[in-house]
C-alpha positions in Angstrom: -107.9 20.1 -128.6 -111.5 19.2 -129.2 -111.3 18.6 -132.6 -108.3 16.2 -132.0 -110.3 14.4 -129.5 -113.5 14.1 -131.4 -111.2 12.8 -134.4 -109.7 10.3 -132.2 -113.5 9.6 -131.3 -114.3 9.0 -135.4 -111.7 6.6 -135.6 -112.6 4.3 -132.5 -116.6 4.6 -133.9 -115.2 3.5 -137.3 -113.2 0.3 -136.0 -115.5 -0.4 -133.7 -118.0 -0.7 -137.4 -115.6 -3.0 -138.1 -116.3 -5.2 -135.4 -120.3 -5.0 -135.8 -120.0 -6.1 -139.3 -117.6 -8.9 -138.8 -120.2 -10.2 -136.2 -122.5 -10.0 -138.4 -120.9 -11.5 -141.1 -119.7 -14.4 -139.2 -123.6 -14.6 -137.4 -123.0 -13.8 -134.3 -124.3 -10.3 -134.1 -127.9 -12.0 -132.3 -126.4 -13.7 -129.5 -124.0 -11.0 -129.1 -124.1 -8.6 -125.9 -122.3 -5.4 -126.4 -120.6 -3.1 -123.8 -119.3 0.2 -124.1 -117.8 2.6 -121.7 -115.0 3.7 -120.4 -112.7 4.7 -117.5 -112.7 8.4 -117.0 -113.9 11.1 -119.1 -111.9 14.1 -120.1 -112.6 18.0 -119.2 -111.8 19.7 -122.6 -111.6 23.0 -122.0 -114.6 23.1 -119.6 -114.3 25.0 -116.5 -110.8 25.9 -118.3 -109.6 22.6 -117.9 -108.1 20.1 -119.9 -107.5 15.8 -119.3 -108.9 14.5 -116.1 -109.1 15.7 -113.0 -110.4 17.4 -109.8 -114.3 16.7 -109.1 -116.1 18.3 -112.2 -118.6 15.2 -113.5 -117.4 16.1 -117.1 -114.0 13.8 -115.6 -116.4 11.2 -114.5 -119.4 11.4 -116.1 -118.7 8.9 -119.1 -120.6 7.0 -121.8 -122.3 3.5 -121.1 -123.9 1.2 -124.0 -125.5 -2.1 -123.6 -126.7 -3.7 -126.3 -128.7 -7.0 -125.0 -130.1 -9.1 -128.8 -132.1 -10.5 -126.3 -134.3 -8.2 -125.3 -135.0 -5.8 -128.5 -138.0 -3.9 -127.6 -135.4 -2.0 -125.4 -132.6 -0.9 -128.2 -132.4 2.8 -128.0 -134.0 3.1 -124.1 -132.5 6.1 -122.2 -131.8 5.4 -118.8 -131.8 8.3 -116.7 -130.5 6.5 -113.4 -127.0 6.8 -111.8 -124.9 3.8 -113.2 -121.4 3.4 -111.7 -118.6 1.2 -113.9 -119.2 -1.3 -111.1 -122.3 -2.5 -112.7 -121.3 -4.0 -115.5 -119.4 -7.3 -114.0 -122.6 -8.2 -112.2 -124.7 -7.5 -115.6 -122.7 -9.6 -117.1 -122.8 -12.4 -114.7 -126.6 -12.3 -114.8 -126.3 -12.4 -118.8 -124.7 -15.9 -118.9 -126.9 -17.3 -115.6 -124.4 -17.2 -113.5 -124.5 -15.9 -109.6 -123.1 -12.3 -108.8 -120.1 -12.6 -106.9 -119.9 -11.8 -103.3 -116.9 -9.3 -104.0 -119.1 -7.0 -105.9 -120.5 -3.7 -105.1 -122.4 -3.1 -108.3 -125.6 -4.4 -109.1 -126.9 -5.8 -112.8 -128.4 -3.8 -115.1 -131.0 -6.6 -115.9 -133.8 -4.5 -114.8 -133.4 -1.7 -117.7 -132.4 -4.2 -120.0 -135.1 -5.8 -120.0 -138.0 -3.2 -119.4 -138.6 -3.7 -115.8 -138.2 -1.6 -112.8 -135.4 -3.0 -110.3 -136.2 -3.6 -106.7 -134.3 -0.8 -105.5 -131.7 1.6 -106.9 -129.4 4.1 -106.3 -130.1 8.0 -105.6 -126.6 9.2 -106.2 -123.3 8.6 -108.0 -120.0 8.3 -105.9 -116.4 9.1 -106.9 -112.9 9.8 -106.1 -109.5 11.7 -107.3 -106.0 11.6 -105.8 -103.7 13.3 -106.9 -101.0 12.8 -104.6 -98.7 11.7 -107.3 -98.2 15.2 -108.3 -96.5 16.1 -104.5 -94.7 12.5 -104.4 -91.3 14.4 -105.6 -91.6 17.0 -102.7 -88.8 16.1 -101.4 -88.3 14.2 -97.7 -90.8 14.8 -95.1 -90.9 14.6 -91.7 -92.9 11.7 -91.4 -95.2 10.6 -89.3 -95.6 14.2 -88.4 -96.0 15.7 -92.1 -99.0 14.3 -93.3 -99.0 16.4 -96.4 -99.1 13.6 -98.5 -102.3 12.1 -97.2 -104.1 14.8 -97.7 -104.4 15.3 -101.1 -107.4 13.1 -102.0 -111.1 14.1 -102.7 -114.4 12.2 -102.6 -117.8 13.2 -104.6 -121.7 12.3 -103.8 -123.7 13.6 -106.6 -127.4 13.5 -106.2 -130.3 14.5 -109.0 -130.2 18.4 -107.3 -127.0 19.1 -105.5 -123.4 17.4 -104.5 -120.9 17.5 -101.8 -117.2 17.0 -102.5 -114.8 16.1 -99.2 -111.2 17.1 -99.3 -108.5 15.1 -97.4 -107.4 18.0 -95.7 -111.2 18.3 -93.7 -112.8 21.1 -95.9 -115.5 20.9 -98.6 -118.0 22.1 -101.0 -121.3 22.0 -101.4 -123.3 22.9 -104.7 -126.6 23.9 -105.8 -127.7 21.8 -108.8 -131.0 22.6 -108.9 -130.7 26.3 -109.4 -127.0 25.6 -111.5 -126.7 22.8 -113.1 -123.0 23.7 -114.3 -121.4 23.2 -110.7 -120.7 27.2 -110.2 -123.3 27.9 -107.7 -122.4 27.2 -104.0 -124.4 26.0 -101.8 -124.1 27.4 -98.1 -127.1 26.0 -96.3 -125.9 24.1 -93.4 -129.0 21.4 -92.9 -128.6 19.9 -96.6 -124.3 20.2 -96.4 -124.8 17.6 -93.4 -127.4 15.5 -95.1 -124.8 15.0 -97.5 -122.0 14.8 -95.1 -123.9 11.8 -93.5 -124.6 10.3 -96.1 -121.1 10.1 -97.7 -119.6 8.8 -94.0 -122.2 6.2 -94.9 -121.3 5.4 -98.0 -117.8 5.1 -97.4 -118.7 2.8 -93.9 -120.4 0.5 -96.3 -117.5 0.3 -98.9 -114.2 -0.2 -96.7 -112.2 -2.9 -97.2 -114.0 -6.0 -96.5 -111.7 -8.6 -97.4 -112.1 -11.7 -95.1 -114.6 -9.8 -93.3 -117.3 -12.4 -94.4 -115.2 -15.2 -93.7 -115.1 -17.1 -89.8 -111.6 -18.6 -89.9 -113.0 -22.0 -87.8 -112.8 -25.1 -88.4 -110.8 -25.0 -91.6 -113.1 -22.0 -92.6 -117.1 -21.3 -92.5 -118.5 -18.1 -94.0 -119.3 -16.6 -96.9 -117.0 -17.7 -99.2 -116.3 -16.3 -102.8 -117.9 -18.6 -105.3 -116.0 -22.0 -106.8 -113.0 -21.4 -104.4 -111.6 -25.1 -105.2 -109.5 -25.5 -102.8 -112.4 -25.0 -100.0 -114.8 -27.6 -99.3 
């Protein structure tokens, strides 16, 4: 399984090649910004599982290149901050001088791009997993009463020394980074589990779904408005 993946791997390095040298051939490889990542990562056999799933980082924990010709002095930088895929819309906003959108929740890499450090950053990485596609054939349910369905979701906080995962159903898991960095030691200390807990509630009170919340519907509409709306004036 690994050697199929890593061959599928060879073959996206080896058209991406392509790519470079056709920039480069046409002369565009200087004024060129280059990003590449992707949407999930895949387990492979670790913890004994394969494709992607569950809360393990090895499902989340995927590749990001930026390759800025501007800024050349920092080509081969390691950034050892937590980067989320939502970053990369506002990055590349800020490459072509134009405003970060109001609807975004990332927040430009600029800063490591160019050698500088940002204002303020991040301390943790933040996902989630359902799965409740797996029990949609179940059969009928007695709804509203059977809230099976609803339950079969997951959110991760993962921090430098420890995470927390929260299942749908009300229980979670704790873990001990610092001591195992391969996610099989528990942690069962009950002051850090509700740091965490807070700080997820948090997290998730800041992300709900805010649409039209920055908008006053008065007077044909005042607020915050998302940028170059044309009908709105």
């Amino acid at each position: 399984m690994r050697a199929q993946y890593y061959g599928m791997i060879s073959d996206v390095d080896e058209q991406l090649g392509r790519v470079w040298d056709k920039l480069a051939e046409l002369g565009m490889w200087d004024n060129t910004m280059i990003i590449i990542t992707a949407d999930h990562g895949e387990q492979l056999g670790d913890h004994g599982l394969k494709e992607k799933l569950g809360f393990f980082p090895q499902s989340y924990h995927i590749l990001g290149l930026v390759r800025d010709p501007r800024n050349t002095k920092q080509h081969g930088t390691v950034v050892d901050k937590f980067t989320e895929n939502i970053d990369i819309f506002p990055t590349i906003a800020d490459a072509l001088d134009q405003p970060v959108p109001l609807q975004c929740d990332g927040l430009p890499l600029t800063p490591f791009l160019t050698g500088t450090t940002p204002a303020m950053w991040r301390d943790a990485a933040t996902y989630e997993y359902d799965w409740r596609s797996v029990f949609i054939r179940m059969g009928a349910r007695d709804w509203p009463w059977d809230q099976r369905l609803e339950q079969q979701n997951l959110a991760t906080r993962v921090y430098d020394d420890r995470a927390y995962v929260q299942f749908g159903n009300g229980s979670s898991l704790s873990f001990d980074l610092a001591t195992d960095a391969t996610w099989r030691t528990y942690s069962h200390d009950p002051v850090s589990t509700l740091v965490m807990a807070q700080d997820m509630l948090v997290w998730r009170s800041r992300h709900t779904n805010r649409t039209l919340s920055g908008m006053l519907i008065e007077q044909g509409g005042i607020g915050e408005w998302p940028i170059d709306v044309p009908w709105h004036k």
